[in-house]
mmCIF file of the C-alpha atoms, coordinates in Angstrom:
data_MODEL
# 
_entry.id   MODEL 
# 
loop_
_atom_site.group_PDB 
_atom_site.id 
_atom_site.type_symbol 
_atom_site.label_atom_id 
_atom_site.label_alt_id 
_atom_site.label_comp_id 
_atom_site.label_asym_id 
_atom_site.label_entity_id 
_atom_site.label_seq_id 
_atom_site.pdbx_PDB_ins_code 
_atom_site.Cartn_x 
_atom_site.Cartn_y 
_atom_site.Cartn_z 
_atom_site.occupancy 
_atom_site.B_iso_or_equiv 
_atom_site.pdbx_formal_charge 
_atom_site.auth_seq_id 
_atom_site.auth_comp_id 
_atom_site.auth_asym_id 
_atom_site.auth_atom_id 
_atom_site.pdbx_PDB_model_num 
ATOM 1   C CA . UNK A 1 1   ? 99.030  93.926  67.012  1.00 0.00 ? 1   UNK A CA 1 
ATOM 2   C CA . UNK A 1 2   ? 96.195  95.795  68.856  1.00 0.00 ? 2   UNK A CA 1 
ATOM 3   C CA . UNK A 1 3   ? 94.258  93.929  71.622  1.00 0.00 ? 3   UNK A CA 1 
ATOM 4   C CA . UNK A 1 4   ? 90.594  93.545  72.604  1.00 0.00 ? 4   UNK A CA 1 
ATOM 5   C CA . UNK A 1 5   ? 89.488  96.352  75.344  1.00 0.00 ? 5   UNK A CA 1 
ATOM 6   C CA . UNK A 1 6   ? 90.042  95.137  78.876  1.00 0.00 ? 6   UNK A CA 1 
ATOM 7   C CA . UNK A 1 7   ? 85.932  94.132  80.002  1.00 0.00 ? 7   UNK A CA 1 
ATOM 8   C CA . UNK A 1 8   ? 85.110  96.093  82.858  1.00 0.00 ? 8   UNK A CA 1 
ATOM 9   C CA . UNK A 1 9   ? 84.096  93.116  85.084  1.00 0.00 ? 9   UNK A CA 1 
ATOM 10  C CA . UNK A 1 10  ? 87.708  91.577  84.899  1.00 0.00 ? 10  UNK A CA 1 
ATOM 11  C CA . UNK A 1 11  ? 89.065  94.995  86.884  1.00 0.00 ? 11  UNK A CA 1 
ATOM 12  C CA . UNK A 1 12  ? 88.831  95.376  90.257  1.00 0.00 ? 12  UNK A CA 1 
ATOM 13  C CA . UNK A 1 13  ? 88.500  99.114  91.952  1.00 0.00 ? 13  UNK A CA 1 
ATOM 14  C CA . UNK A 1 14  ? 89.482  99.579  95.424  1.00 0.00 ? 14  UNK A CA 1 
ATOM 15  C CA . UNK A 1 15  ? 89.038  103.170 97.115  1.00 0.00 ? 15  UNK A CA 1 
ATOM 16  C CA . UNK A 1 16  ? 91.910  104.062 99.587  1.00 0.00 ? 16  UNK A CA 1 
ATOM 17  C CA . UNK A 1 17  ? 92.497  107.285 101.271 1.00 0.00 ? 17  UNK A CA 1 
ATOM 18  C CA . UNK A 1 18  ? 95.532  109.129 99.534  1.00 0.00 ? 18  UNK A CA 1 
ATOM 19  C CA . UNK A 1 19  ? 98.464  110.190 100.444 1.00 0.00 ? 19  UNK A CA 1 
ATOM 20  C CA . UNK A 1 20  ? 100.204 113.504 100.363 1.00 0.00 ? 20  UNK A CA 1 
ATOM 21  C CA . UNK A 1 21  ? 98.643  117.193 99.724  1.00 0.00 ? 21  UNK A CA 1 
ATOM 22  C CA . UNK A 1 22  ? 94.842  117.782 100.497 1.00 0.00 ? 22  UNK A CA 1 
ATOM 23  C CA . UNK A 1 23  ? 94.546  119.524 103.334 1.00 0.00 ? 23  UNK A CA 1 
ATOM 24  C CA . UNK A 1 24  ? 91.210  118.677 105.655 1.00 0.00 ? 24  UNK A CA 1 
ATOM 25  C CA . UNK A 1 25  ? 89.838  116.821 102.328 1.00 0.00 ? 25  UNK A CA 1 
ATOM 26  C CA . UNK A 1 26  ? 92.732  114.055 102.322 1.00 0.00 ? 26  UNK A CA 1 
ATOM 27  C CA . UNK A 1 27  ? 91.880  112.675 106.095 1.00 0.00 ? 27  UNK A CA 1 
ATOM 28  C CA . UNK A 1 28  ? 87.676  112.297 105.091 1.00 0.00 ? 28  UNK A CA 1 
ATOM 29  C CA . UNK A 1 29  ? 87.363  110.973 101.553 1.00 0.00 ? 29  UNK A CA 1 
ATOM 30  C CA . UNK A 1 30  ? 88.599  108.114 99.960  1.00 0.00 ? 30  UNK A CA 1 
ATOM 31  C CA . UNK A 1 31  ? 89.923  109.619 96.619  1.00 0.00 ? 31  UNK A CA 1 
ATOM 32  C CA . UNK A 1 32  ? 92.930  107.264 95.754  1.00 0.00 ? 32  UNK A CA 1 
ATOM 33  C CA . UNK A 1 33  ? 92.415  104.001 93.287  1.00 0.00 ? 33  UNK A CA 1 
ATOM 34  C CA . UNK A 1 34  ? 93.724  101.033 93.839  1.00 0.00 ? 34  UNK A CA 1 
ATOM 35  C CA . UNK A 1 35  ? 93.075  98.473  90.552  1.00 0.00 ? 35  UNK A CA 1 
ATOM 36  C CA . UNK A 1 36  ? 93.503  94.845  90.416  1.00 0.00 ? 36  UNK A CA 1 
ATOM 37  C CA . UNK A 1 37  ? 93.748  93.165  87.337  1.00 0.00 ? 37  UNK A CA 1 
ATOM 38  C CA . UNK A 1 38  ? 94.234  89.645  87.795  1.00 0.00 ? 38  UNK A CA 1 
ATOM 39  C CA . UNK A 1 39  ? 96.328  88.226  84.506  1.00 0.00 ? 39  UNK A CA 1 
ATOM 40  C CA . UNK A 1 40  ? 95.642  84.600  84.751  1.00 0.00 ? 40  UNK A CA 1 
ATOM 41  C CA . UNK A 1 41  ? 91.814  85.037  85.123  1.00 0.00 ? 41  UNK A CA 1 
ATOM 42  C CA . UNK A 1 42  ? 91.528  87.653  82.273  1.00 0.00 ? 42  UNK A CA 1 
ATOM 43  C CA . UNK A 1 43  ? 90.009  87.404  78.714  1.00 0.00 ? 43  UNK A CA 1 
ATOM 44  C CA . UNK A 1 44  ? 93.072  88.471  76.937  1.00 0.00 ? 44  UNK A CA 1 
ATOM 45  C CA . UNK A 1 45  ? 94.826  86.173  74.345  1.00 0.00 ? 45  UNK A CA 1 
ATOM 46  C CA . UNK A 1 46  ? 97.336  83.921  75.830  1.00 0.00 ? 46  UNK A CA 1 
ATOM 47  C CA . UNK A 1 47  ? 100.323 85.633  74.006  1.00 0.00 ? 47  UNK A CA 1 
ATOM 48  C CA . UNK A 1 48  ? 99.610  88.665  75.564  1.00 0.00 ? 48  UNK A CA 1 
ATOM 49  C CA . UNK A 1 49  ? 98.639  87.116  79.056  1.00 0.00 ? 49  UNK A CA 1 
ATOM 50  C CA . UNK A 1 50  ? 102.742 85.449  78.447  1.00 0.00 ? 50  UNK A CA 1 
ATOM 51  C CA . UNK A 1 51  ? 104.331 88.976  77.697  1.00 0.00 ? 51  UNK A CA 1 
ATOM 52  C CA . UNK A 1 52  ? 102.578 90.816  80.377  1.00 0.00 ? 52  UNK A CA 1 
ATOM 53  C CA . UNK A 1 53  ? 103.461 88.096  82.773  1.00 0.00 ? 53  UNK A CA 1 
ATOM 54  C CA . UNK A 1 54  ? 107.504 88.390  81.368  1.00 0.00 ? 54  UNK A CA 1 
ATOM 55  C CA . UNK A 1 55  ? 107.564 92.303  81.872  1.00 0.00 ? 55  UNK A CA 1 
ATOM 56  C CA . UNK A 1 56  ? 109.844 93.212  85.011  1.00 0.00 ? 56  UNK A CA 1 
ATOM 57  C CA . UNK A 1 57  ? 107.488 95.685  86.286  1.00 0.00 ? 57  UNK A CA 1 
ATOM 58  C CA . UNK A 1 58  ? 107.133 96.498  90.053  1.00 0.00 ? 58  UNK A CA 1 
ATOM 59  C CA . UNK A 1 59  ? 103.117 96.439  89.499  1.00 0.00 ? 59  UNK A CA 1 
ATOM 60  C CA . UNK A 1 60  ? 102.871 92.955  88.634  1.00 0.00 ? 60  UNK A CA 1 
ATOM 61  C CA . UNK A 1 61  ? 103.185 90.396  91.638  1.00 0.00 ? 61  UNK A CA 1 
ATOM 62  C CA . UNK A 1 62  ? 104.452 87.226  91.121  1.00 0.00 ? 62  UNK A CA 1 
ATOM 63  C CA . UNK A 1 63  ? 100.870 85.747  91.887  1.00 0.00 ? 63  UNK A CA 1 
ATOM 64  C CA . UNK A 1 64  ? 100.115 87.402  88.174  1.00 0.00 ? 64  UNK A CA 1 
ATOM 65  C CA . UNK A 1 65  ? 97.961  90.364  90.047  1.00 0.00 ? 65  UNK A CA 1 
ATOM 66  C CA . UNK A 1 66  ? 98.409  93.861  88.470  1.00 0.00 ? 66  UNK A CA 1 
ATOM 67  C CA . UNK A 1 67  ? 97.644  96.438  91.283  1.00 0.00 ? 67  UNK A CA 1 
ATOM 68  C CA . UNK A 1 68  ? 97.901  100.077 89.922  1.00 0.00 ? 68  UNK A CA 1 
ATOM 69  C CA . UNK A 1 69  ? 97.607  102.998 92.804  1.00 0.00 ? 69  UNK A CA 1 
ATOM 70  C CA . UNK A 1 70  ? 96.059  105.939 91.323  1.00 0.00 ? 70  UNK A CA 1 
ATOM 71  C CA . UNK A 1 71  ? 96.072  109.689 93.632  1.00 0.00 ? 71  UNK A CA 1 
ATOM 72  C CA . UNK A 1 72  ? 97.258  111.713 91.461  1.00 0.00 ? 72  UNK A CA 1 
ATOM 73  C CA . UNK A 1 73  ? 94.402  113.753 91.202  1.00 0.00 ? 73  UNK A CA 1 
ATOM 74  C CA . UNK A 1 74  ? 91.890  115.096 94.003  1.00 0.00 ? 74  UNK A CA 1 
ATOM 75  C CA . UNK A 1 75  ? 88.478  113.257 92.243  1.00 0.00 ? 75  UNK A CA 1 
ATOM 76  C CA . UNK A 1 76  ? 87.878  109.649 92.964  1.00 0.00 ? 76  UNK A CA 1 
ATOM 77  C CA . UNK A 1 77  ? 86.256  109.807 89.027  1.00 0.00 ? 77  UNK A CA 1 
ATOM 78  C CA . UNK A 1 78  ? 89.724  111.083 87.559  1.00 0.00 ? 78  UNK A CA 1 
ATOM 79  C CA . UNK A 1 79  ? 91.660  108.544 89.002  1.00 0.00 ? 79  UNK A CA 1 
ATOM 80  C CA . UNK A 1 80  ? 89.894  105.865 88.405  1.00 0.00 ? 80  UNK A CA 1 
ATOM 81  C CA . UNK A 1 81  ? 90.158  106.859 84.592  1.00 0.00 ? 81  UNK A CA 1 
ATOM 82  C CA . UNK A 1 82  ? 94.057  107.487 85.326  1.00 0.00 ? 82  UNK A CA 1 
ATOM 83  C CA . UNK A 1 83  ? 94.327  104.210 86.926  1.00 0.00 ? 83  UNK A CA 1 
ATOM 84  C CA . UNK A 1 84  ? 92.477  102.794 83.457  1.00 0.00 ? 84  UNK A CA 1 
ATOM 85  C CA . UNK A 1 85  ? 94.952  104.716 81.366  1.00 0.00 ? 85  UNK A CA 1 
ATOM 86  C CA . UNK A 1 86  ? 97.809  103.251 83.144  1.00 0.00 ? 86  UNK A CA 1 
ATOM 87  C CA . UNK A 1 87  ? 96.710  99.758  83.129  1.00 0.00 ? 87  UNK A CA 1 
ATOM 88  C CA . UNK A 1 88  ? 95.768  100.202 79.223  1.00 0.00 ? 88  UNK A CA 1 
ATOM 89  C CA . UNK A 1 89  ? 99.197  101.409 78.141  1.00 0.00 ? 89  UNK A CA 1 
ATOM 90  C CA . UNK A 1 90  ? 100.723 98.682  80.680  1.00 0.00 ? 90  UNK A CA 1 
ATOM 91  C CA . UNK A 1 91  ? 98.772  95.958  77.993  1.00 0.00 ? 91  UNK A CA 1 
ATOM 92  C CA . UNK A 1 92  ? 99.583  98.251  74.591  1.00 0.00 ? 92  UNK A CA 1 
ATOM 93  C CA . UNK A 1 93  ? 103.267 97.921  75.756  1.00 0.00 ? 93  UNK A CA 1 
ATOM 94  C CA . UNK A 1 94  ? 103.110 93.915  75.788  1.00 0.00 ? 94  UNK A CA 1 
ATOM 95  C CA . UNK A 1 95  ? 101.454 93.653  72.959  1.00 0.00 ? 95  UNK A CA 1 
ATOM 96  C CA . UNK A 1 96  ? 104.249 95.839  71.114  1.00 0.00 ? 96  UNK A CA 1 
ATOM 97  C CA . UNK A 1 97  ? 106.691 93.680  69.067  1.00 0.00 ? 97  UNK A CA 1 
ATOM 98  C CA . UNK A 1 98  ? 110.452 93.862  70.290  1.00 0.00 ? 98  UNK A CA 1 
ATOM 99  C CA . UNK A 1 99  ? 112.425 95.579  67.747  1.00 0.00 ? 99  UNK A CA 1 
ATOM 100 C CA . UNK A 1 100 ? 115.454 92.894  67.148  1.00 0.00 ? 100 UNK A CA 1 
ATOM 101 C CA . UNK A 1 101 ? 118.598 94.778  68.349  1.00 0.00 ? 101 UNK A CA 1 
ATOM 102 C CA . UNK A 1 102 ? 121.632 94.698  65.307  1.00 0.00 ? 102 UNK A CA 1 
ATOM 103 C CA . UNK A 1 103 ? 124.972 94.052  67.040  1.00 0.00 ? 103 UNK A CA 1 
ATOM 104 C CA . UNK A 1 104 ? 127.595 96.815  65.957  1.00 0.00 ? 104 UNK A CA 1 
ATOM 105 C CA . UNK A 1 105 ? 130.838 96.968  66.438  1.00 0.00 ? 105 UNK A CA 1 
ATOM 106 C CA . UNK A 1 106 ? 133.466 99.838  67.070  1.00 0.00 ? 106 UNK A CA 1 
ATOM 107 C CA . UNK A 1 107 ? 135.340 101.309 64.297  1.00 0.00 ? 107 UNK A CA 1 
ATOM 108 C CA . UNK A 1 108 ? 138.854 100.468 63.942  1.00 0.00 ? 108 UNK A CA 1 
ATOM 109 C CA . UNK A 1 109 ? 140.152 104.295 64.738  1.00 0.00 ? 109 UNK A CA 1 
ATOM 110 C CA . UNK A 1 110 ? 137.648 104.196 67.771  1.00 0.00 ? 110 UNK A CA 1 
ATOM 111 C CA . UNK A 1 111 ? 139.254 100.942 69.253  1.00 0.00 ? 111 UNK A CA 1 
ATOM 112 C CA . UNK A 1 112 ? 142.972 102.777 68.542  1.00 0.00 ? 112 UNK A CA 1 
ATOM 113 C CA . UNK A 1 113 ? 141.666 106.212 70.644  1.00 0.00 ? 113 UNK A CA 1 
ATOM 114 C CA . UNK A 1 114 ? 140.245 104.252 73.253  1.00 0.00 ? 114 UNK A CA 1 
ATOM 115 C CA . UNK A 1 115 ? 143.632 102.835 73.793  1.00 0.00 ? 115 UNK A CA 1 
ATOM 116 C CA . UNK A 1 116 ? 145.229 105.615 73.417  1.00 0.00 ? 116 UNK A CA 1 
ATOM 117 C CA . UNK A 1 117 ? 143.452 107.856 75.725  1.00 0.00 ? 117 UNK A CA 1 
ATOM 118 C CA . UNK A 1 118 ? 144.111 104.439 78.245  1.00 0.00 ? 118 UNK A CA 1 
ATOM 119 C CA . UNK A 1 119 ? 147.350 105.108 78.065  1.00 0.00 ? 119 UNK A CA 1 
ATOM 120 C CA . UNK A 1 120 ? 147.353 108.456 78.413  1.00 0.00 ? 120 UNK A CA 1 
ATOM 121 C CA . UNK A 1 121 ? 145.484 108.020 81.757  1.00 0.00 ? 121 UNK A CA 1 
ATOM 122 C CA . UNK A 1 122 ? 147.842 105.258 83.012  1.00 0.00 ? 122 UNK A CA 1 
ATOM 123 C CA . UNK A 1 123 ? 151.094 107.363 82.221  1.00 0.00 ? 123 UNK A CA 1 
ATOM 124 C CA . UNK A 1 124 ? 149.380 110.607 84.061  1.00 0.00 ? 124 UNK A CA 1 
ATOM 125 C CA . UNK A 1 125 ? 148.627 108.393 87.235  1.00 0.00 ? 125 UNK A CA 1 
ATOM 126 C CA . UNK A 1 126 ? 151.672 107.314 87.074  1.00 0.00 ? 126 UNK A CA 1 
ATOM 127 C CA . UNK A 1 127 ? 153.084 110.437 87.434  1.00 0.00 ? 127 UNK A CA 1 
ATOM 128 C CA . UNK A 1 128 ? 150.852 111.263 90.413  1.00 0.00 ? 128 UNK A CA 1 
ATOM 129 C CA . UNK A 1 129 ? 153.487 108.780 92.399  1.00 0.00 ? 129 UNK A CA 1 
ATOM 130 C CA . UNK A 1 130 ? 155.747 109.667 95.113  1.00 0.00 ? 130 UNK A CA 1 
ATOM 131 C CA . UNK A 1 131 ? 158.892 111.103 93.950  1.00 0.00 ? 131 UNK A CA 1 
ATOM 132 C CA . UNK A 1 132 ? 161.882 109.493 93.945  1.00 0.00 ? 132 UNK A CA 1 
ATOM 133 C CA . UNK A 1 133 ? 165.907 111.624 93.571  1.00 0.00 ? 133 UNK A CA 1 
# 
């Protein structure tokens, strides 16, 4: 299922001084991204609004806000489009189907090894005991 592109009014940019590595250039300009993406308020279709909202991901608060910190790079431009990126595969990931997990079992002769290497352990603890005459 693919979804609509995210409209551009819908995302909020913030510009934050970065952290880190820069030298001079990291105390002056604001080159970091923070983006807001409020779920509730969005255009997206309600099924994907629900997923997004049931990922347990640190970026999402539980107000519904997505807030994506981009400084990875030193240009305001390229993080912004990081930031994008990020929030993009963020929606592609909800809107992936969940792949319906088979239950297997052990085979027989893997149940019997387990077993037998547990009692293999057991019986060389044991021996690890004080000794007794």
């Amino acid at each position: 299922m693919t979804h609509p592109p995210i409209p551009a009014a819908e995302i909020e940019f913030t510009a934050i001084r970065a952290q880190g590595s820069g030298g001079q250039n990291v105390n002056k300009v604001s080159t970091a991204i923070h983006l807001r993406f409020d779920i509730h308020a969005s255009s997206l279709p309600d099924e994907i609004k629900e997923k997004l909202l049931a990922l347990s991901d640190s970026r999402i608060s539980r107000e519904g806000v997505i807030v994506i910190k981009a400084q990875r790079f030193n240009s305001q431009d390229k993080n912004r489009a990081d930031a994008l990126a990020r929030l993009q595969a963020l929606v592609t990931q909800a809107t992936r189907p969940v792949k319906p997990r088979k239950p297997t079992k052990p085979t027989r002769s893997a149940q019997l090894k387990r077993l037998a290497k547990k009692v293999q352990r057991g019986q060389t603890k044991q021996l690890r005991g004080r000794v007794v005459e």
